[in-house]
Structures are given as C-alpha cells and as structure tokens.
Backbone bond lengths (Angstrom), bond angles and torsions (degrees), N, CA, C in turn:
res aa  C-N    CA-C-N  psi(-1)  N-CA   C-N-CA  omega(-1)  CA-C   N-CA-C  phi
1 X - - - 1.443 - - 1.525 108.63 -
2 X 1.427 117.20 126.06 1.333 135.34 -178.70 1.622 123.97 -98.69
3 X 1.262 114.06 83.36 0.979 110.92 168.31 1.727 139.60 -56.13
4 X 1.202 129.01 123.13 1.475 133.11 -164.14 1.366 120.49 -102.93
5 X 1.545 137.83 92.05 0.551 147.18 -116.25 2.071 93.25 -126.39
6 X 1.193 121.49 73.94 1.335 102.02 -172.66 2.038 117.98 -154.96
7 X 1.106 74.87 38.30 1.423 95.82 174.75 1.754 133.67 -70.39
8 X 2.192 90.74 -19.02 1.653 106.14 174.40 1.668 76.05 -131.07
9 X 1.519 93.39 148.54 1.602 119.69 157.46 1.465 110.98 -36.83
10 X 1.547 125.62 -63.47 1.826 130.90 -165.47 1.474 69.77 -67.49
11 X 1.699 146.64 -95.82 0.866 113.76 -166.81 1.533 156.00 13.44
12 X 1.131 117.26 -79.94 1.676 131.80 136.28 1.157 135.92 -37.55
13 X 1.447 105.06 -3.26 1.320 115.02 -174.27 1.769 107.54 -106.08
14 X 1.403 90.15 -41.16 1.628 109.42 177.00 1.680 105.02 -73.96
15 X 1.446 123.84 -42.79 1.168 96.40 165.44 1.343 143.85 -85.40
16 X 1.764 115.81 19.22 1.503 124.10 172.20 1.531 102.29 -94.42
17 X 1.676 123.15 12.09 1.398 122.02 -173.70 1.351 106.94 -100.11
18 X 1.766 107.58 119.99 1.447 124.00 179.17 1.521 122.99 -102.17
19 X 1.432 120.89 131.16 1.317 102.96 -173.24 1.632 121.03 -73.48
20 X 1.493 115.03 136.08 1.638 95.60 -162.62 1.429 102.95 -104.35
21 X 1.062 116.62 157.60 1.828 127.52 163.71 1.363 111.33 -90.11
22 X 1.808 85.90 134.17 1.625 99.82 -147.96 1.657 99.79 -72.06
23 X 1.408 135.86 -159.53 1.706 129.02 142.25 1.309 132.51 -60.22
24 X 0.758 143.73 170.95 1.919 120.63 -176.01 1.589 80.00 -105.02
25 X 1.195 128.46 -25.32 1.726 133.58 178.37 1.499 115.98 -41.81
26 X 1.710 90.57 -41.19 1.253 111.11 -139.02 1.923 103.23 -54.75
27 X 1.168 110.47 -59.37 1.404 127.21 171.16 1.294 110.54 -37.69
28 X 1.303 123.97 -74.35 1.543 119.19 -176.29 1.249 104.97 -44.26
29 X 1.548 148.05 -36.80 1.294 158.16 159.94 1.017 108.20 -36.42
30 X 1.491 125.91 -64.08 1.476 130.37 155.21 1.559 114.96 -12.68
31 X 0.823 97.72 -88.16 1.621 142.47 -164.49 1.494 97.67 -42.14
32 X 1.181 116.24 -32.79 1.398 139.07 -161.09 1.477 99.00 -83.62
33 X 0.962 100.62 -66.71 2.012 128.24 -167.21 1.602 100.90 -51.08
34 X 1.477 111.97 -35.52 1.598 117.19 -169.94 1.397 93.83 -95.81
35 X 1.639 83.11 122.78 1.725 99.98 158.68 1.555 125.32 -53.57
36 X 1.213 118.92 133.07 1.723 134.06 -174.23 1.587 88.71 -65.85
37 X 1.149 102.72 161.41 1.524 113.76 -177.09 1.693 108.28 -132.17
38 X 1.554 111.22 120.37 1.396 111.62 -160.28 1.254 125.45 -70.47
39 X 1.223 161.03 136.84 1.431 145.58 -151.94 1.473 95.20 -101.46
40 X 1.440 106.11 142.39 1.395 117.49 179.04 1.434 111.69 -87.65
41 X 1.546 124.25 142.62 1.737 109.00 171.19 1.191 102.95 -71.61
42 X 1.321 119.27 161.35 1.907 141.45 158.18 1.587 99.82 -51.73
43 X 1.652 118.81 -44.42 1.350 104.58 -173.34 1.616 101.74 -68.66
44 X 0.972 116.49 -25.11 1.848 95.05 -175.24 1.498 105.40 -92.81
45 X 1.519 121.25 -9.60 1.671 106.19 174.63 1.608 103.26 -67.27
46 X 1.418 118.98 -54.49 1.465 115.03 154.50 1.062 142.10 -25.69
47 X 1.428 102.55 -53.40 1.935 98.04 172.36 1.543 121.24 -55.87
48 X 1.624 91.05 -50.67 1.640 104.50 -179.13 1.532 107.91 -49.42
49 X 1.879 118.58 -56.47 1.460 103.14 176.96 1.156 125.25 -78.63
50 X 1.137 133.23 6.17 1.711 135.44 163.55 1.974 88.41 -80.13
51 X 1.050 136.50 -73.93 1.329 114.54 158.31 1.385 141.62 21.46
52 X 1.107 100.57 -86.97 1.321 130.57 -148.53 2.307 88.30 -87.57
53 X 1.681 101.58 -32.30 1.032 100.59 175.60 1.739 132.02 -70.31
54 X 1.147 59.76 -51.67 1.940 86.40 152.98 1.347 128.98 -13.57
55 X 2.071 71.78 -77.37 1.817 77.89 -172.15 1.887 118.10 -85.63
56 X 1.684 106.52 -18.71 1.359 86.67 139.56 1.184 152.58 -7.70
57 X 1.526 86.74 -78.07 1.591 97.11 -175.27 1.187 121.34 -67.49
58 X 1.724 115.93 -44.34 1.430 117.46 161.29 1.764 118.33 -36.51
59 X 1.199 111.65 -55.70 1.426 113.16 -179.76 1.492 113.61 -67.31
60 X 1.179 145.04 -10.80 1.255 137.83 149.64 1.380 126.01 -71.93
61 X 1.700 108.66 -31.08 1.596 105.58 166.37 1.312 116.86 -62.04
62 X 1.381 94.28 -32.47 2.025 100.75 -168.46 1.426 94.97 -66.21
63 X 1.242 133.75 -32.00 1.234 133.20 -127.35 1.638 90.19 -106.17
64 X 1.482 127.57 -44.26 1.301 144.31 171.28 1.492 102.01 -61.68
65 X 1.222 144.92 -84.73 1.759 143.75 165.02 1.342 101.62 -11.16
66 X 1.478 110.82 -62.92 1.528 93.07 -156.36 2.038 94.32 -68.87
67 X 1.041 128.32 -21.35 1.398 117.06 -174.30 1.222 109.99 -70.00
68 X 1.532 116.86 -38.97 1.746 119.86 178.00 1.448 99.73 -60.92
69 X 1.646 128.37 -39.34 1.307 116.15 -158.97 1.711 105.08 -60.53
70 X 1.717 104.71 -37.25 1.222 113.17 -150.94 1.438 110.84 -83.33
71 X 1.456 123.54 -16.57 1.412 129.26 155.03 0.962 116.33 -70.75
72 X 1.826 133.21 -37.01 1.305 127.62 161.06 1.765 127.71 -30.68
73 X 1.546 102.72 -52.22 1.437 136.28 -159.28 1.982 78.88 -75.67
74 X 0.926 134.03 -81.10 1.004 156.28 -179.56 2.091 103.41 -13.01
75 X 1.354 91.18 -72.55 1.192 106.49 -164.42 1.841 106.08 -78.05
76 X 1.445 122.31 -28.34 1.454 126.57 139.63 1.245 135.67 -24.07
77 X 1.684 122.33 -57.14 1.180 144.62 143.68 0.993 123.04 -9.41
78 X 1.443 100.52 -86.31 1.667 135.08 -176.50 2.055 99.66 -51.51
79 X 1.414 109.48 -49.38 1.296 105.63 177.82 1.445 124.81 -65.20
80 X 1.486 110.40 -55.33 1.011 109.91 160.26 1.793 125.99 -36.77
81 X 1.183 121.86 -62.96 1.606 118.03 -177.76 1.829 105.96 -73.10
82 X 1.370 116.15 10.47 1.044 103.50 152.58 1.499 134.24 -105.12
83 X 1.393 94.51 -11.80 1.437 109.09 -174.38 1.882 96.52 -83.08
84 X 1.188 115.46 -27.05 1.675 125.11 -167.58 1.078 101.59 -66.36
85 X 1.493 122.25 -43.42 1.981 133.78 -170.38 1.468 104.89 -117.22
86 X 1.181 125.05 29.64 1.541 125.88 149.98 1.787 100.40 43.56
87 X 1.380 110.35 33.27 1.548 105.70 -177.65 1.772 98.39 -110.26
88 X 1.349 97.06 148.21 1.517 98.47 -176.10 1.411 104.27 -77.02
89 X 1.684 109.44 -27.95 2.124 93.06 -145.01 1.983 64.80 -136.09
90 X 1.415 94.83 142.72 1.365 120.08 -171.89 1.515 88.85 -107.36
C-alpha cells in the first residue's frame, strides 16, 4: 500500500524522489581523489615523545628554581629590614 503524499507542492516533489544506484566506479574514484596518508616510523613517534617529555621536565625545573629563588628573595627582605631596625618580631 502506497501512500500519496501531495497535498503541498515540496510535497510532490519529495514524492517523485527515487533512490539511485550509485557507479560501482564511483568509489574507487573516491578512493582515488583522497590523498594517501604517509606512515610515520615508531622511531620518530619516540623521538617526538621523549621530546615533548623533555621539555616537560625542563619546564618544571625552571618552574621549581624560579620558586626557590622567589622564597629566597622573600626571606632576604624580611632579614634585611630586620637587621636595619634592630627589631626582633616584624
């Protein structure tokens, strides 16, 4: 049983729509059109994450120094303006 669907114009339009069969070509055409994608070696996925680890780590040392420096600087300060006013308790 066929229902008829044509009561709006787009209506009528949607029901003259047939599903089509594609080329059997068509795909390999596809397939064709898309660029191949180059395979990476294992030695360079490695390098990159020894890398990337790296600099991690570098950036946490930097990141630790500059915090020791800045309690250093800190606690210098504090000595200094105590040693200037001969006061025990700041």
């Amino acid at each position: 049983m066929e229902t008829n669907f044509t009561s709006e114009p787009w209506e009528q339009s949607l029901a003259q729509v047939r599903k089509v069969n594609p080329s059997p070509e068509l795909f390999k055409r596809i397939q064709n059109a898309i660029p191949t994608h180059e395979k990476v070696s294992n030695l360079t996925v490695w390098l990159v994450a020894a890398s990337l680890i790296a600099l991690v780590a570098v950036n946490f040392l930097i990141l630790q120094h500059k915090s020791a420096t800045a309690t250093e600087t800190k606690l210098k300060l504090v000595e200094s303006n105590l040693n200037q006013s001969n006061q025990l308790y700041y």
